[in-house]
N, C-alpha and C positions, 0 to 999 in steps of 0.2 A: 665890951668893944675896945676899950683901950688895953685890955687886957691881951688880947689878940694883936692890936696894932704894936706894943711893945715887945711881944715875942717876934712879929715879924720883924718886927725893927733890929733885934738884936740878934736872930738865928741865921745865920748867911744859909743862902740856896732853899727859903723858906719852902718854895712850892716842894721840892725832894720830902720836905720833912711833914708837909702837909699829907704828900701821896702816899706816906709813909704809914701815917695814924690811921689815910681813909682804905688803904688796899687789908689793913688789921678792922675796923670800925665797921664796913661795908659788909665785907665776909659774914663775921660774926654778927650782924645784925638780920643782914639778908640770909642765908643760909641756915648757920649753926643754932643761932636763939631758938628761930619758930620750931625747929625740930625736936629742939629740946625740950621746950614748952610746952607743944602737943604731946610728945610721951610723958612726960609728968600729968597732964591732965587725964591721958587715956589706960594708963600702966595698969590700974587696976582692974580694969572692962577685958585686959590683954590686947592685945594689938598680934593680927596676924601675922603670919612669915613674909607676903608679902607688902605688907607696911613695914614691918622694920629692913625688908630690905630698900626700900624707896624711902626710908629715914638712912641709912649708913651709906648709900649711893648720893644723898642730897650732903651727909655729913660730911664724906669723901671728897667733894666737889669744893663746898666752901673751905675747908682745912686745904685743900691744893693749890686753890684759887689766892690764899690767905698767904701762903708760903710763897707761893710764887711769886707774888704781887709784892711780899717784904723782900725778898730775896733779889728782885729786878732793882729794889726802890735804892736797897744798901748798896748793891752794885754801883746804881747810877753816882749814890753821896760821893762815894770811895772816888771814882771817878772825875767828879763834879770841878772843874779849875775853881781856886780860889779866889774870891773878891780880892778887891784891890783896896778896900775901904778901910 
């Protein structure tokens, strides 16, 4: 916890860098992991055509979702006016 509170203490515009980690974090947690996971468990049974296209369609979503979401977040920092602190 002070760990956190010292980062927010010293990184100006912390929320930008928070949405930053979670638009990377949330992606790859929700989407890209389980997908990943499920074919590592299932690779050998083989998985049909239309599983892996409902795994590259689910992959496609989060990897978009992930770029677009870092892509807004750097925009905004860039943007962001500077503290006066």
């Amino acid at each position: 916890m002070l760990l956190t509170a010292g980062i927010a203490l010293l990184v100006p515009n912390f929320g930008l860098f928070s949405s930053l980690v979670g638009s990377l974090g949330c992606a790859f947690l929700a989407f890209i992991l389980p997908v990943l996971l499920h074919y590592q468990l299932f690779r050998t049974e083989g998985l049909s055509r239309k599983m892996m296209t409902t795994h590259m369609f689910i992959l496609f979503f989060g990897a978009t979702g992930a770029i677009v979401g870092v892509t807004v977040t750097i925009e905004d920092m860039i943007n962001a006016p500077q503290s006066c602190s």
